[in-house]
MARVO-556168 format. One line per field, with one value per residue (C-alpha): residue in one letter; x, y, z. Coordinates in steps of 0.02 Angstrom, whole numbers, plus 50000, padded with zeros to 5 digits. Layout:
// residues N
residuo: a|...
xx: X|...
yy: Y|...
zz: Z|...
***
This chain:
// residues 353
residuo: x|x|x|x|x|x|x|x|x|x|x|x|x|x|x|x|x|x|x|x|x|x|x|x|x|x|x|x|x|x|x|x|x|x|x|x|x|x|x|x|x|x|x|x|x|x|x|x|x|x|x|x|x|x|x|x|x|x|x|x|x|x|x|x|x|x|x|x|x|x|x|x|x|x|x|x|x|x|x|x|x|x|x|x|x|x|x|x|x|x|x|x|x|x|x|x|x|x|x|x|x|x|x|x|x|x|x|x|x|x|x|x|x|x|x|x|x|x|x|x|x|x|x|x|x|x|x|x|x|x|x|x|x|x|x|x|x|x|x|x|x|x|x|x|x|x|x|x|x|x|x|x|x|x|x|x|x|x|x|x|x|x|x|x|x|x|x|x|x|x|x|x|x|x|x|x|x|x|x|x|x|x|x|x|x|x|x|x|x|x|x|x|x|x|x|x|x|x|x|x|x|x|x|x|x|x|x|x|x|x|x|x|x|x|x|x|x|x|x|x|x|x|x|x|x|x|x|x|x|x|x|x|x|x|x|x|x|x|x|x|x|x|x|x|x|x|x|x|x|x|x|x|x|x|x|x|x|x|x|x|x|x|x|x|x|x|x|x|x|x|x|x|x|x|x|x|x|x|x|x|x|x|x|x|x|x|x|x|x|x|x|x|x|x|x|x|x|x|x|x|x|x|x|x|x|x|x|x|x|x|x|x|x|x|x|x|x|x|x|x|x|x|x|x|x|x|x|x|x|x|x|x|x|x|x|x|x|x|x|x|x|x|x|x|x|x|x|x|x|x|x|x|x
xx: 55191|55030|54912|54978|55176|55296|55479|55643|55825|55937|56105|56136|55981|55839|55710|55550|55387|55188|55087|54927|54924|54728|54735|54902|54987|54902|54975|54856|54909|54941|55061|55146|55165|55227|55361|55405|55444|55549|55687|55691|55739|55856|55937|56049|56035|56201|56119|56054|56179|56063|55874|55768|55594|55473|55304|55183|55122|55174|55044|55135|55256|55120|54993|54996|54906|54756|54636|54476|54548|54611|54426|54372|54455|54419|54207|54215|54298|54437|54565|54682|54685|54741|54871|54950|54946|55026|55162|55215|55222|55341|55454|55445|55496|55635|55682|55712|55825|55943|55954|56119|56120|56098|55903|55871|55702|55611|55481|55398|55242|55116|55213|55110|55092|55164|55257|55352|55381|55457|55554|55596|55714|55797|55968|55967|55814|55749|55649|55558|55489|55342|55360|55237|55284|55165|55139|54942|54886|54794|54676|54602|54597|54768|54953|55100|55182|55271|55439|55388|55387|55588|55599|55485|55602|55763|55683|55777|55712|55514|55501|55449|55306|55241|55232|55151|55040|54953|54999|55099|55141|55327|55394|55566|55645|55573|55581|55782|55784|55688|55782|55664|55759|55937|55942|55831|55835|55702|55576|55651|55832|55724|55765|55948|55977|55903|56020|56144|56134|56122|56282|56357|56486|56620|56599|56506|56433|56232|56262|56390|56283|56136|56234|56297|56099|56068|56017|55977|55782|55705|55721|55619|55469|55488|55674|55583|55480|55587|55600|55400|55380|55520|55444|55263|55280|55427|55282|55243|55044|54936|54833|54993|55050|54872|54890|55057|55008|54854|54961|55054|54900|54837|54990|54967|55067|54974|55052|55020|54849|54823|54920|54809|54653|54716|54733|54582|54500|54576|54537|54620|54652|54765|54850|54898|54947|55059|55135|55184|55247|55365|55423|55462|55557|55670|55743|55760|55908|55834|55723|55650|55610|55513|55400|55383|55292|55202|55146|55077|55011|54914|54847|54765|54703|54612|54481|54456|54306|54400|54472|54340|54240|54401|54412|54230|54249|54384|54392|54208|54091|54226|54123|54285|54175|54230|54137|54287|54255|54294|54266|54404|54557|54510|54405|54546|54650|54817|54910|54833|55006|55096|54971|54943|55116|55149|55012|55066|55033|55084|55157|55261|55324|55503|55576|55685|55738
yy: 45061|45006|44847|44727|44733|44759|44816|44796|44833|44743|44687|44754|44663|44748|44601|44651|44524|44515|44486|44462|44272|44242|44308|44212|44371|44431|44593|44743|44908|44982|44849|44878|45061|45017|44900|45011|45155|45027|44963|45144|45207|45058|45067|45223|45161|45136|45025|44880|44775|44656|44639|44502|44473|44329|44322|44305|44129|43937|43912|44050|44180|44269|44190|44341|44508|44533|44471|44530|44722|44702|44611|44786|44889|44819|44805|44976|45022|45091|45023|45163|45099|44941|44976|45106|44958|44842|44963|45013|44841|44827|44950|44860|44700|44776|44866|44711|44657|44757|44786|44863|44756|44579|44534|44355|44310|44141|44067|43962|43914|43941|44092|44133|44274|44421|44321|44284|44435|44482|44339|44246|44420|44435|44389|44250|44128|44006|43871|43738|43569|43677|43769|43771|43884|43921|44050|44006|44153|44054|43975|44145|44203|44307|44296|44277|44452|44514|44485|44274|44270|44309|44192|44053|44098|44050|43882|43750|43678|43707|43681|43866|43839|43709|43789|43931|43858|43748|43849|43701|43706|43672|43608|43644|43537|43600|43778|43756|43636|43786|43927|44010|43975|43953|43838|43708|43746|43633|43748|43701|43764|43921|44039|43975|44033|44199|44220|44169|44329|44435|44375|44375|44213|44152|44111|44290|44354|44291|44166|44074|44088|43999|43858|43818|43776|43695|43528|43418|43422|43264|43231|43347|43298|43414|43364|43189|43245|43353|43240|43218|43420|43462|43356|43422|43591|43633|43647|43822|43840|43799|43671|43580|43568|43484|43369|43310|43282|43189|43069|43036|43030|42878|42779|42776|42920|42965|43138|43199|43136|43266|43394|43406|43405|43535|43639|43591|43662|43848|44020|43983|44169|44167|44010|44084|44253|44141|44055|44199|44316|44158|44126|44329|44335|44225|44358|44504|44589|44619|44599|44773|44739|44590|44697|44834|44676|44603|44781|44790|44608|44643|44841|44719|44587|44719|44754|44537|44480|44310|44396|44444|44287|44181|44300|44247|44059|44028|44161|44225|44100|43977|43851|43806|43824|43984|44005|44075|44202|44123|43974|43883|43895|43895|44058|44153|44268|44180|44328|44378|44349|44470|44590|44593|44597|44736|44828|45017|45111|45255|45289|45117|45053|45132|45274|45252|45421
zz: 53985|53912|54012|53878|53873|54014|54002|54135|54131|54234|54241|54056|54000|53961|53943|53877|53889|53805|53917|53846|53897|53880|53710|53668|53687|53513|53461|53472|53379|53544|53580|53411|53468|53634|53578|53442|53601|53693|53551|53519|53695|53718|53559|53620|53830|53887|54035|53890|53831|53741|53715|53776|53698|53774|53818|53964|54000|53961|53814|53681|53634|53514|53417|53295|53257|53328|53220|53286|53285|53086|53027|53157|53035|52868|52923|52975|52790|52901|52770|52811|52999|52933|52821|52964|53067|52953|52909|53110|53127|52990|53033|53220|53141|53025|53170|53271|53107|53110|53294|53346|53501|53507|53519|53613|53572|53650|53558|53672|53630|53472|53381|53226|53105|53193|53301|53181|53132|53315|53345|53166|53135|53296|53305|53426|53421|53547|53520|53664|53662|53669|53528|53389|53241|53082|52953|52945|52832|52698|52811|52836|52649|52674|52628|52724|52792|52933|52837|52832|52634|52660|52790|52688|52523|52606|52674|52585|52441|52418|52601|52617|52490|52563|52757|52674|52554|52673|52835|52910|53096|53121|53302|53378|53249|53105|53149|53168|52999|52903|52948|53074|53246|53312|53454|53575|53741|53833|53945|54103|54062|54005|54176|54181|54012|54077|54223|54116|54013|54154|54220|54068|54139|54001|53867|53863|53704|53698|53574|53684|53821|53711|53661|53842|53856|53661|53656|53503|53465|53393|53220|53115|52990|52892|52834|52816|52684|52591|52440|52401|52443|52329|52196|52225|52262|52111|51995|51919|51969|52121|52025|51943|52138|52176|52039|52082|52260|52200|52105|52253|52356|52221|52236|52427|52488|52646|52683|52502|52509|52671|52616|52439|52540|52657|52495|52435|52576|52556|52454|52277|52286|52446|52363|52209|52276|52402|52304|52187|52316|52422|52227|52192|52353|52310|52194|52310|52374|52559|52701|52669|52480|52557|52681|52548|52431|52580|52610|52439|52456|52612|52538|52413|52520|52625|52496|52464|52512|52565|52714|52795|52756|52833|52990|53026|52983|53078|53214|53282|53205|53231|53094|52997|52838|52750|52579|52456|52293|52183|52237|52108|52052|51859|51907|51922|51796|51763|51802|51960|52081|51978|51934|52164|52186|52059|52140|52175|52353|52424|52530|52548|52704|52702|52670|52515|52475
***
């Protein structure tokens, strides 16, 4: 087992833990490789009855790919690294999908990115008082992936626009409201739940067991503002969502106001790609279709000069002042989402032969 990730079975559970806490458990490529090898093993492994996946540490679950290794990649014009990368960690995360044993996974914590991409798929999904949930992709000059524009489709209403448009952090509440966790189990109850599944007591299947622990979460925020989100982010284009916020922001509307300058403050190319592949994945059949467009999505974004220039504003220069090209929306070609999306590379994610 490799320094970051460590793997046990016992009593029929084989529970399976990142622990890269000082980096918020950010997944390496190593890591992706690792937990790849151990679904695989346990998928036949008459001994594992169901799958836990958690991670080291009270602060978070997985803050997401490792940054630092990708922007590695892409300076070194190791693009090829990348995309092999991106598509292991597919597979890992459709893997996780369609599981044939049920996968408990407890997001407690910051789980971002490719945390979301472990957990939001399993079967059975835990969320804490702690938990802090986000698709933050834009405000780095990238897209959504790891599966997240299916998730962020099936959000009700625009709701999944909006989270990935301006990279909004849901809590416990939200995550449950939006479709990307199960149940609330406060942190406490967390190692009760645990023993729980190892002793497999009535009521027995894992989902039983999880709602012996559920609790109601605070109301969420997000249902809150579903009418003014709806109403902003319906519109067809990036800058007709900006303008409706902005007349909401001028009639007083506080949480439009923020939510415009939030955008404001983003690569208009990340936007509009965004917002066309969460609208295109409404209208496919799968999870798979949706990781073979991310896949595409992200192929593109690797050659973007806004990626690179996001990675170092926000992540090793850390000055929050990224400088986007183009700088504007009205700089860009009005068919750009589709003509990224449509984008062809080989070989895909998936075999579909």
């Amino acid at each position: 087992m490799i320094e970051h990730l460590s793997a046990t079975v016992a009593d029929g559970v084989g529970h399976v833990t990142l622990n890269r806490p000082n980096a918020l458990n950010a997944l390496s490529y190593d890591m992706v490789v690792a937990l790849t090898e151990v679904f695989e093993a346990w998928r036949h492994d008459s001994e594992v009855g169901l799958v836990v996946l958690d991670g080291a540490g009270e602060r978070g679950f997985c803050a997401g790919g490792d940054i630092r290794e990708l922007r590695s990649f892409i300076a070194e014009g190791r693009i090829g690294d990348a995309q092999t990368f991106f598509r292991t960690e597919y597979r890992l995360d459709r893997a996780i999908a369609r599981y044939p044993k049920p996968v408990v996974a407890i997001l407690d914590g910051i789980t971002m990115g490719g945390g979301i991409g472990l957990a939001g798929h399993a079967s059975i999904r835990i969320v804490t008082e702690r938990s802090r949930l986000a698709m933050p992709e834009t405000r780095i000059g990238f897209t959504p992936d790891v599966g997240g524009t299916w998730l962020l489709a099936n959000a009700p209403g625009e709701l999944g626009v909006h989270l990935a448009l301006n990279s909004r952090t849901m809590d416990a509440a939200d995550a449950i409201h939006a479709g990307f966790a199960d149940y609330f189990v406060p942190s406490e109850r967390l190692p009760h739940l645990l023993q729980a599944l190892g002793e497999r007591a009535d009521p027995g299947t894992p989902s039983e067991i999880a709602l012996l622990f559920d609790e109601t979460p605070d109301a969420s925020a997000l249902a809150r503002d579903r009418s003014w989100v709806d109403d902003c982010y319906s519109a067809p284009t990036v800058a007709e969502i900006l303008a409706r916020l902005r007349a909401l922001a001028d009639d007083g509307h506080e949480a439009a106001a923020a939510a415009a300058s939030e955008l404001d403050g983003l690569s208009p190319t990340a936007l509009t790609v965004t917002l066309a592949a969460v609208r295109r994945a409404r209208t496919l059949a799968s999870l798979e279709d949706a990781l073979e467009q991310e896949f595409r999505t992200v192929s593109w974004f690797l050659e973007q000069p806004d990626l690179l220039e996001g990675i170092r504003a926000q992540v090793i220069d850390k000055d929050r002042d990224p400088t986007w090209r183009p700088a504007s929306l009205a700089d860009l070609p009005a068919d750009l989402g589709d003509r990224v999306l449509d984008t062809v590379v080989e070989p895909g994610v998936f075999d579909r032969g």
